[in-house]
DOFI-320247 format. One record per residue (C-alpha): residue in one letter; x, y negated, z. Coordinates in steps of 0.1 Angstrom, whole numbers. Last residue first. Layout:
BEGIN
@r:a; u:X; v:Y; w:Z
...
***
This chain:
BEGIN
@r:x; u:817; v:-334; w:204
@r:x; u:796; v:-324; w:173
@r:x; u:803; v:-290; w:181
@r:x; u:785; v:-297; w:218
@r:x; u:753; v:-317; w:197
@r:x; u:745; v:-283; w:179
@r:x; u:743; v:-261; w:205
@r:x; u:722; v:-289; w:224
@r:x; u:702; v:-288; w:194
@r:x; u:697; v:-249; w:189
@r:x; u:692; v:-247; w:226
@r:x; u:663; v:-276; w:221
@r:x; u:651; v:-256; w:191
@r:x; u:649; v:-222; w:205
@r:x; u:632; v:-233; w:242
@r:x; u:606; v:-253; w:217
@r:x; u:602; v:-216; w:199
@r:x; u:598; v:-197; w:231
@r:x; u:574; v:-225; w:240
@r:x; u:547; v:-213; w:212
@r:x; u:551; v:-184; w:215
@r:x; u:538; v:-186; w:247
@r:x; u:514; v:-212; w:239
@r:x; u:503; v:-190; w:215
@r:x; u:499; v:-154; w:237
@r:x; u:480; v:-177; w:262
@r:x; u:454; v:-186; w:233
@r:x; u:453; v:-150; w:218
@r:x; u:446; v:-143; w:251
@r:x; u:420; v:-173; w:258
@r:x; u:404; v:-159; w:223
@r:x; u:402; v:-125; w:237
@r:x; u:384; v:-131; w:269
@r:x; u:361; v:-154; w:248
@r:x; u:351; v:-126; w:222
@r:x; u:347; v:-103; w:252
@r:x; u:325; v:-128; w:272
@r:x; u:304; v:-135; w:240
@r:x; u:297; v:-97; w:227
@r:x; u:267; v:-91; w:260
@r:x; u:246; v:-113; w:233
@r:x; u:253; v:-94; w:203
@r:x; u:273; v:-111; w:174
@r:x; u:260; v:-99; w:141
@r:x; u:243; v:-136; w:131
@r:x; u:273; v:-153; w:148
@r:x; u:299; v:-140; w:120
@r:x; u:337; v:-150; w:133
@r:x; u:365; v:-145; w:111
@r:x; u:399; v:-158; w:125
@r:x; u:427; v:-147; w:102
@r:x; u:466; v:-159; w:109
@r:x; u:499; v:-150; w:99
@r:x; u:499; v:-165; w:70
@r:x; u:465; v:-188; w:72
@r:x; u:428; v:-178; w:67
@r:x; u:400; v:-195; w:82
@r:x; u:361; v:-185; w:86
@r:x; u:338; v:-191; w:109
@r:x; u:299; v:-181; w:100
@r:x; u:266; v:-193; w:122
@r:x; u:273; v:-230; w:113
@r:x; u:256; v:-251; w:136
@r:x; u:284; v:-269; w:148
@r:x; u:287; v:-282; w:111
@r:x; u:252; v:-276; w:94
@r:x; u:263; v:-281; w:60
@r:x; u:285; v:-252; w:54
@r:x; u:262; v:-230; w:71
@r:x; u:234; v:-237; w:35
@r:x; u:263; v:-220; w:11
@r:x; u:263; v:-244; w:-20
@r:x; u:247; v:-225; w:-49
@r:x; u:267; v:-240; w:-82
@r:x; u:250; v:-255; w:-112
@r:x; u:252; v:-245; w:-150
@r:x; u:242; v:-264; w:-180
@r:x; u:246; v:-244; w:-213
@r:x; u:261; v:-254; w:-241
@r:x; u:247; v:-247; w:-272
@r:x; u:257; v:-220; w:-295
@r:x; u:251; v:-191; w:-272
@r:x; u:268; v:-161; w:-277
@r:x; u:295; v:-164; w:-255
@r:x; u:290; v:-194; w:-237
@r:x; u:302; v:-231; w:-239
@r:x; u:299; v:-243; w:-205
@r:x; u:282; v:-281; w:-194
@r:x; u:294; v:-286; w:-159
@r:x; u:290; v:-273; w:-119
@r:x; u:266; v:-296; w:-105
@r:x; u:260; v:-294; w:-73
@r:x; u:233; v:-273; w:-56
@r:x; u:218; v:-274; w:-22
@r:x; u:192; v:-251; w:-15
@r:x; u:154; v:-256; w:-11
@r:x; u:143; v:-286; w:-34
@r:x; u:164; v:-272; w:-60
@r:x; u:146; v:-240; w:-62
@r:x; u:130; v:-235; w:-91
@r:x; u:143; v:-263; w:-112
@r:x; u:175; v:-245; w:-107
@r:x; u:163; v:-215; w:-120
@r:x; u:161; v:-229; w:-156
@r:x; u:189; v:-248; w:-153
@r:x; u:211; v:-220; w:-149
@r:x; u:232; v:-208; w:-115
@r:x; u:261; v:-201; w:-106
@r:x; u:270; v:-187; w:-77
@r:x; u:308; v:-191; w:-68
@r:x; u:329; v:-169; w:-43
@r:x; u:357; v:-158; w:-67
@r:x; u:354; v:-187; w:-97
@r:x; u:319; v:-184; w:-122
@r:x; u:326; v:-183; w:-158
@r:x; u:320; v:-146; w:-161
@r:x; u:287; v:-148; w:-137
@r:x; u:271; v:-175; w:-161
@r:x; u:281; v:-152; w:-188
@r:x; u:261; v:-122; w:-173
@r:x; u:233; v:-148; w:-162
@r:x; u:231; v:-158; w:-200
@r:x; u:226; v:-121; w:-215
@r:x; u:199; v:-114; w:-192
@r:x; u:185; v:-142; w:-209
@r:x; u:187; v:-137; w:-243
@r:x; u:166; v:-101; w:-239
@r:x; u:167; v:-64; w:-225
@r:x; u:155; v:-53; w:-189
@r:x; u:155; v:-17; w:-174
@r:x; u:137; v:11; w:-166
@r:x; u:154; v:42; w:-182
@r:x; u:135; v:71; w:-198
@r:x; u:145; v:105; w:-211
@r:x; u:125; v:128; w:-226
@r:x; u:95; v:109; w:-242
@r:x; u:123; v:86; w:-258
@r:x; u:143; v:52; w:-244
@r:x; u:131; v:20; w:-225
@r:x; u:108; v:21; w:-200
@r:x; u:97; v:-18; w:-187
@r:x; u:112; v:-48; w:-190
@r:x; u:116; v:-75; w:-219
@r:x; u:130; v:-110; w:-212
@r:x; u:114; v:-146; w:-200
@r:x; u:136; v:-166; w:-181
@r:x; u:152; v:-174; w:-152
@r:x; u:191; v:-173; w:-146
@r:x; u:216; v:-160; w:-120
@r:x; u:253; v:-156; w:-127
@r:x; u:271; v:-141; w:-95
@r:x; u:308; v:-141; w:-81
@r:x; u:324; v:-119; w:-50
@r:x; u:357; v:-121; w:-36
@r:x; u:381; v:-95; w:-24
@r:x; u:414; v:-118; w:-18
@r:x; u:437; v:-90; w:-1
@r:x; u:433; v:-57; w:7
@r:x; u:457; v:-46; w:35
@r:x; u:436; v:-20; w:55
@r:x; u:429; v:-46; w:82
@r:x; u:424; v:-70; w:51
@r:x; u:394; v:-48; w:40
@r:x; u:377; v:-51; w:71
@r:x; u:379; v:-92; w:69
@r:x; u:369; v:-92; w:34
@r:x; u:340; v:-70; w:40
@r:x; u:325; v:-92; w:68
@r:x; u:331; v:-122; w:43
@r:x; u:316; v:-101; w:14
@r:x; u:285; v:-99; w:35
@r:x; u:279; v:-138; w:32
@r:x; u:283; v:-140; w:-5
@r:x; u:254; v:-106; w:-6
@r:x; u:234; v:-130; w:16
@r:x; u:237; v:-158; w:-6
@r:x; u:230; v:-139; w:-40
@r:x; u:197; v:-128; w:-17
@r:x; u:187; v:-163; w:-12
@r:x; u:193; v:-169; w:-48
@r:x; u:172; v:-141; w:-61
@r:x; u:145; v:-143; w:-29
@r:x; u:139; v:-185; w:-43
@r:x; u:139; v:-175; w:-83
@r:x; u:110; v:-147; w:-75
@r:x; u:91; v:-176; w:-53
@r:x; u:90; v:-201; w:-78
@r:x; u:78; v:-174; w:-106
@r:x; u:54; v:-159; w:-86
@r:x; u:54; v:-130; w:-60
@r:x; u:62; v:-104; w:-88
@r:x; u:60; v:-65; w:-82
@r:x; u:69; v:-45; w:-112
@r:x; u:88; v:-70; w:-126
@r:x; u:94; v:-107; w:-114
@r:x; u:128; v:-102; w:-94
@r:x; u:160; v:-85; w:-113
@r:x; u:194; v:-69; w:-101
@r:x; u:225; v:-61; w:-123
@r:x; u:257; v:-52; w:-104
@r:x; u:293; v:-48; w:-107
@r:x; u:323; v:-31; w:-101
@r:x; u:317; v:-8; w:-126
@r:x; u:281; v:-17; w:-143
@r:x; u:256; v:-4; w:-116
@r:x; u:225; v:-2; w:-125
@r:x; u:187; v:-22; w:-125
@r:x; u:183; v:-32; w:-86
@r:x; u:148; v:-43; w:-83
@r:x; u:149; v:-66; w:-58
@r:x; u:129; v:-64; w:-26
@r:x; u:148; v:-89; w:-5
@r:x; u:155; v:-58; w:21
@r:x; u:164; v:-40; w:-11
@r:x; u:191; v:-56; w:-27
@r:x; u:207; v:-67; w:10
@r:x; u:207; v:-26; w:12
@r:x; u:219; v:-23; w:-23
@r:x; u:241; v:-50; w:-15
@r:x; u:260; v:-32; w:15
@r:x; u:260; v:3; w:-2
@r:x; u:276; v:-10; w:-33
@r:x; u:303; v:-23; w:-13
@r:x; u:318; v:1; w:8
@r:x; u:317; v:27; w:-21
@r:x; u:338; v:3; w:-44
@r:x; u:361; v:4; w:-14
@r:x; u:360; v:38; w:-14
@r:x; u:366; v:48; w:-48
@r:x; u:395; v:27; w:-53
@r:x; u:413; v:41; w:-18
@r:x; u:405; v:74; w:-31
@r:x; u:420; v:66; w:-65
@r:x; u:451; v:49; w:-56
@r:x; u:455; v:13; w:-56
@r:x; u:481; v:-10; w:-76
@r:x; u:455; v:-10; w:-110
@r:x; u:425; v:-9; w:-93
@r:x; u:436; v:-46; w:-77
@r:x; u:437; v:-61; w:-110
@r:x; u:402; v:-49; w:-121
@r:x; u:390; v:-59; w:-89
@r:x; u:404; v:-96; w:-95
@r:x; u:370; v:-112; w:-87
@r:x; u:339; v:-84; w:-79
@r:x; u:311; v:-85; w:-99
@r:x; u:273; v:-97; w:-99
@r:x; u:247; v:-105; w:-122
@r:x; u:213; v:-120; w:-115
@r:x; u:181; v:-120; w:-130
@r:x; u:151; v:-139; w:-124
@r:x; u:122; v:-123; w:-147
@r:x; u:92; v:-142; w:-168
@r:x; u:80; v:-110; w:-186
@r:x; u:73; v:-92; w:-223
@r:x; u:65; v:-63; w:-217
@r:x; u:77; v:-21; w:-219
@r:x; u:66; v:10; w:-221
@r:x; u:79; v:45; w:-233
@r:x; u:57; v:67; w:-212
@r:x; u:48; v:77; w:-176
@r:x; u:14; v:80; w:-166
@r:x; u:6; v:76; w:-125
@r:x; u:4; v:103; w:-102
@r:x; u:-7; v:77; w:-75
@r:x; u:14; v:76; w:-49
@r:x; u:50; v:96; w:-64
@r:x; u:41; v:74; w:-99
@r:x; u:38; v:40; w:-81
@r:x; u:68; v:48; w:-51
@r:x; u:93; v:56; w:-81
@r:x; u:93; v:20; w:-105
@r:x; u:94; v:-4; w:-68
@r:x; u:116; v:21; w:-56
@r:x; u:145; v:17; w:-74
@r:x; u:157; v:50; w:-97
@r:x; u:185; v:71; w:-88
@r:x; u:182; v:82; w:-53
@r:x; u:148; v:88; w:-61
@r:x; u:162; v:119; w:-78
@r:x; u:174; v:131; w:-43
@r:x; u:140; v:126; w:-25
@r:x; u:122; v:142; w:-52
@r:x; u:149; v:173; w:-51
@r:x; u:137; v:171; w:-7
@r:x; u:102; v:169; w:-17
@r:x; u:101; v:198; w:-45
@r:x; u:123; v:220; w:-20
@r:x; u:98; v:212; w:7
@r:x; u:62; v:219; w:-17
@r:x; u:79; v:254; w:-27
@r:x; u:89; v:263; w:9
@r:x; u:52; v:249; w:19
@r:x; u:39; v:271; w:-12
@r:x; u:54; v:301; w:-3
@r:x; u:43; v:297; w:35
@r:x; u:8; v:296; w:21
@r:x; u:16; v:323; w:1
@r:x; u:28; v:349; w:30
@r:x; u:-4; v:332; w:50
@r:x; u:-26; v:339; w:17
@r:x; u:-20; v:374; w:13
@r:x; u:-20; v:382; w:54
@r:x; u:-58; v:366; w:52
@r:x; u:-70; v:387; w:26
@r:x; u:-54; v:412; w:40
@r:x; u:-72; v:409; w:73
@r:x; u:-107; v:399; w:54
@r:x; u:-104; v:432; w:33
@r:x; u:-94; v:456; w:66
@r:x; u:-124; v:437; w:84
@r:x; u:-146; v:450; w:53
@r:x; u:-133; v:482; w:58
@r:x; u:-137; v:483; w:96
@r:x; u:-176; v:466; w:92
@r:x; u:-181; v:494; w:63
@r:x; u:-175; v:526; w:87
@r:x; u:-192; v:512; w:119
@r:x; u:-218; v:509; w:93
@r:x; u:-210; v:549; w:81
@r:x; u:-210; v:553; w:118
@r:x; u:-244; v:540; w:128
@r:x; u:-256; v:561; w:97
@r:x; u:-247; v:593; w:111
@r:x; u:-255; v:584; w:144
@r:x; u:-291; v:579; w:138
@r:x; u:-294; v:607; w:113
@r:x; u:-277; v:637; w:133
@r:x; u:-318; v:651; w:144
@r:x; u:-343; v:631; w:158
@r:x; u:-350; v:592; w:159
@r:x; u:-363; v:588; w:126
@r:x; u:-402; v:588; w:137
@r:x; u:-422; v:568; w:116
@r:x; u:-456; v:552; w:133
@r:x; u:-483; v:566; w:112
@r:x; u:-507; v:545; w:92
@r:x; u:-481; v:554; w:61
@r:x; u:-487; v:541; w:31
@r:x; u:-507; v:508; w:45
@r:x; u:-474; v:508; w:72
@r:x; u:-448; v:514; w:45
@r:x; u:-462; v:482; w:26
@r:x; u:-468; v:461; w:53
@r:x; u:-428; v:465; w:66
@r:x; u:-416; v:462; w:30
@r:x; u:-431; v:430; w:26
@r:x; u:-418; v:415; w:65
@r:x; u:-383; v:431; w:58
@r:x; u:-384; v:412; w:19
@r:x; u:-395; v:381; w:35
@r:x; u:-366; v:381; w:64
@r:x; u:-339; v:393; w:35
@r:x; u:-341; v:365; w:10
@r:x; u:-347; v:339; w:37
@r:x; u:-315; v:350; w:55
@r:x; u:-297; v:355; w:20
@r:x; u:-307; v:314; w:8
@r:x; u:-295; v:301; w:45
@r:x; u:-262; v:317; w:37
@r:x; u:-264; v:307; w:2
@r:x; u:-238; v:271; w:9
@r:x; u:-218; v:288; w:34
@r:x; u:-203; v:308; w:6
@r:x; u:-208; v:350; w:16
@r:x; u:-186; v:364; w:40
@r:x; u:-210; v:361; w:67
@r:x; u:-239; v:369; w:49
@r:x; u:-227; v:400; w:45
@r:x; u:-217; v:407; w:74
@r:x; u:-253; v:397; w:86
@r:x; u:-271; v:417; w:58
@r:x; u:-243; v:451; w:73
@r:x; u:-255; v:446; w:112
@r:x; u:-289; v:444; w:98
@r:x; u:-283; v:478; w:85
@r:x; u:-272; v:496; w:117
@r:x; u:-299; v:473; w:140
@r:x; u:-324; v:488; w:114
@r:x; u:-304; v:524; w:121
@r:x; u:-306; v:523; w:154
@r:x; u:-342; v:506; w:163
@r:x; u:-371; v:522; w:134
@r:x; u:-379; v:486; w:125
@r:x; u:-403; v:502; w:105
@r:x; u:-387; v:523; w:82
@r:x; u:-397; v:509; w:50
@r:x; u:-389; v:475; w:64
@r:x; u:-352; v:486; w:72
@r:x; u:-347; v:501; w:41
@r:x; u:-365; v:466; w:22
@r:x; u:-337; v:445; w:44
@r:x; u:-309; v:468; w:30
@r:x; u:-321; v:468; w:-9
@r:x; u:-329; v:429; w:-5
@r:x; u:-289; v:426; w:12
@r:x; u:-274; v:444; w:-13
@r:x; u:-295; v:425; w:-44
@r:x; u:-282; v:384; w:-30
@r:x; u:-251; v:398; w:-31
@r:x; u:-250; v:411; w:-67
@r:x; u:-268; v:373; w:-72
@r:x; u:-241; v:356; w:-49
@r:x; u:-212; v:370; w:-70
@r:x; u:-183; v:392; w:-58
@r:x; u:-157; v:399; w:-83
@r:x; u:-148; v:427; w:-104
@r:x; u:-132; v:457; w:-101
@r:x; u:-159; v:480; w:-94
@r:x; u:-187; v:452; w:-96
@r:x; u:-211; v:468; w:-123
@r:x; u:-204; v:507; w:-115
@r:x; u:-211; v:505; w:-81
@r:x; u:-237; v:475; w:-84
@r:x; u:-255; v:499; w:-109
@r:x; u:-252; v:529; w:-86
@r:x; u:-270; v:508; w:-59
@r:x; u:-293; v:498; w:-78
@r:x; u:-307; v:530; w:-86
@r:x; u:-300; v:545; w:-52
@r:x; u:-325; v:525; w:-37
@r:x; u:-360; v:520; w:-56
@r:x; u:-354; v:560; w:-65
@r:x; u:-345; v:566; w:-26
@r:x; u:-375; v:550; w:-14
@r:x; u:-397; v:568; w:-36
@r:x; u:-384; v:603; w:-25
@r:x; u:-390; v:589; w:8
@r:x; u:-424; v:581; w:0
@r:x; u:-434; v:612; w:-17
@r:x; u:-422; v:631; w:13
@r:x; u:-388; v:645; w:2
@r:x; u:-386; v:671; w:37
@r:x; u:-389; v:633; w:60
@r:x; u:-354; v:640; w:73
@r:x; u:-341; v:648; w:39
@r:x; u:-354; v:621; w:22
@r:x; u:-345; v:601; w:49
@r:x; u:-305; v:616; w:49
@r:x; u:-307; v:607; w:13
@r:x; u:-319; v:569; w:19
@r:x; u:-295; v:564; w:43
@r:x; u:-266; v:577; w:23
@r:x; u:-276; v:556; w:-6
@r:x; u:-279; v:521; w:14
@r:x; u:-244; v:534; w:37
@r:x; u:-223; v:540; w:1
@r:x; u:-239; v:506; w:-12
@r:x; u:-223; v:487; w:20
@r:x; u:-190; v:494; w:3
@r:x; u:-200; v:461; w:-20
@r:x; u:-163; v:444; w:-24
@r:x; u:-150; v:474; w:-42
@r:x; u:-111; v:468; w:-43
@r:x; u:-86; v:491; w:-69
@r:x; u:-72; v:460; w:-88
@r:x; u:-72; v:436; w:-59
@r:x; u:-44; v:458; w:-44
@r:x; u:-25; v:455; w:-71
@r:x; u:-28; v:418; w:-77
@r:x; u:-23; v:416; w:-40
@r:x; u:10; v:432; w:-41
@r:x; u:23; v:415; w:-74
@r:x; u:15; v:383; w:-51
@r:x; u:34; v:391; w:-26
@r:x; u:62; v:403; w:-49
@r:x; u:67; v:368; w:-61
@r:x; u:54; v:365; w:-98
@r:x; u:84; v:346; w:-124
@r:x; u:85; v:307; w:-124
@r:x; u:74; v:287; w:-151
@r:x; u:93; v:255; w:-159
@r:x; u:77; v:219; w:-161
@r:x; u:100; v:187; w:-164
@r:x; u:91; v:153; w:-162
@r:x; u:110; v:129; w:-173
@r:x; u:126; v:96; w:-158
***
């Protein structure tokens, strides 16, 4: 379970922009400030005001042109553009074209400014319009005439001039991050489908925590109160040895996807697979109490003993005899939790007791569960149990009592929702829980068949015995 962080070299989308970022001036509405400014200079033959008008101007202007080439836009440089436009159109006195011109440029610009100064800009640029507009009009108590001559269109240009280029910015602004949006959601699908696959190998109760919530992961581990159970299948070891490879591989398939999915529909945490067999735990990450842990372990050992009835019966169409499944189950306090080095994790168990439910499931016969005292005290009152003997284990120098899960159907007599028999020649295997209710008439149709079929054979071989008499009683004579 480690993480693993690898730098990936610059898509040519964002070399592009990179370039292109490089050589941008985010301010082109200082060209139109300084061009007005001239072309009123000019207009007015560099009255003392205009000359005036163009120092206040072009000064900052040609700092902001040699500040922010190549640099980003800030709310103060903005904040400085749109006083230097709104104190033009003040000086001017509202003079119609070009002060529509220029506040066509404070309203781009407060456009693309953060929503959160938008309100600060308009205030910014109404009180320095309504300043500026007092102070031209005490300089000059005549109305201003810019109307005549190629200034008026001039400057309505140059802004028709800044609006394209600052479109031509938000449009490639916009292209860049589509293409890297669209980088990201190809980046953000092959992360989800490798997640997807590495999940695969870890149970979800230790995944779904660290995929939710980011969680740390570490060597940890605790002491716990687990139920554990081991699992293998009887004479599987034998049977590998007549079978080919493929035929191996798939029946070993068959069954490791039908009790992982028993495994997780009780919500066990299914710790590896150990050839033919199976380790699976209740209590750790998500524990439902003690009582209650013990109760899903065996009722899931039960399920799994039930499903190996149903695989029987489809193996034996494909001539694979005696496929039988035994467990160990025990309670019991073990250590669980990562295990391993900063690089590579497991979550797993380790302790006495996982120990005992693997011996319990060695001892067991082919179709037993066996379980230890411990758990029995658990749930005793729930499932029938006999008792199955005192054992001397492996690593244990004590005997250890050991009680065998009796399957609840065989109890219930008419009730019973499985039927199975086995003679030579015979193998009736009914499983009520899968049957579907439109299934009975077809099931019935075929039993009265398989019926008819018998007591046809079953004459054939009275009409063979009394010829076989008579024959018999004529060489007497």
């Amino acid at each position: 379970m480690a993480l693993l962080a690898t730098s990936s070299p610059k898509t040519p989308v964002q070399d592009n922009y990179s370039i292109s970022d490089a050589y941008r001036f985010d301010y082109p509405e200082v060209f139109v400030l300084i061009l007005t400014v001239i072309l009123l200079a000019v207009h007015f033959n560099f009255s003392a005001t205009s000359m005036a008008m163009v120092v206040i101007v072009c000064l900052p202007s040609l700092m902001i042109l040699i500040y922010n080439y190549r640099r980003k836009t800030s709310f103060w440089t903005s904040n400085i553009v749109v006083i230097l436009l709104s104190a033009v159109i003040g000086s001017i006195q509202f003079c119609a074209i070009i002060s529509l011109s220029l506040a066509a440029l404070i309203g781009l610009r407060v456009i693309i400014s953060s929503p959160e100064n938008h309100l600060k800009l308009i205030a910014v640029s109404v009180v320095t319009v309504i300043i500026f507009y007092y102070v031209s009009v005490t300089l000059s108590s005549s109305e201003i005439d810019c109307h005549e001559g190629l200034i008026t269109p001039i400057i309505l240009l140059a802004t028709m001039l800044v609006i394209l280029c600052h479109f031509r910015h938000v449009y490639h602004d916009y292209i860049n991050y589509e293409a890297r949006a669209q980088q990201a959601v190809g980046r953000l699908n092959t992360m989800v489908s490798v997640i997807n696959k590495l999940t695969r190998f870890v149970p979800p109760q230790v995944w779904e925590p660290i995929v939710k919530s980011d969680s740390p992961v570490s060597v940890d581990n605790k002491r716990a109160k687990l139920t554990i159970m081991f699992s293998d299948i009887v004479g599987f070891t034998e049977l590998s040895e007549s079978l080919s490879a493929d035929n191996l591989a798939d029946i070993l398939n068959t069954y490791m996807h039908c009790m992982t999915l028993i495994a997780n529909k009780h919500g066990a945490v299914l710790d590896k697979f150990i050839g033919d067999g199976m380790v699976c735990f209740f209590g750790e990450p998500n524990s439902r109490g003690p009582r209650q842990d013990a109760l899903d372990c065996v009722a899931m050992a039960i399920d799994m003993r039930r499903e190996m009835r149903t695989l029987r019966q489809k193996w034996r169409l494909l001539g694979f005899e005696g496929l039988y499944i035994r467990i160990g189950i025990t309670t019991g306090y073990c250590h669980v939790g990562n295990f391993g080095s900063n690089s590579r994790l497991s979550y797993t168990l380790i302790g006495k007791e996982a120990n005992l439910a693997s011996r319990l499931e060695a001892v067991a016969a082919k179709g037993q569960i066996f379980i230890s005292e411990s758990t029995h005290d658990y749930i005793s009152h729930d499932y029938d149990c006999e008792y199955a003997g005192a054992f001397q284990l492996k690593g244990f120098d004590n005997k250890v009592n050991a009680w065998q899960v009796l399957d609840p159907d065989e109890n219930k007599g008419q009730l019973s929702k499985w039927v199975d028999h086995t003679l030579p020649g015979f193998n009736l295997h009914l499983n009520f829980r899968d049957m579907q209710d439109n299934d009975y008439q077809d099931i019935r149709n075929r039993l009265n068949l398989a019926l008819a079929r018998i007591e046809q054979e079953e004459q054939t071989v009275a009409l063979k015995i009394i010829k076989e008499s008579k024959q018999e009683n004529s060489r007497h004579k």
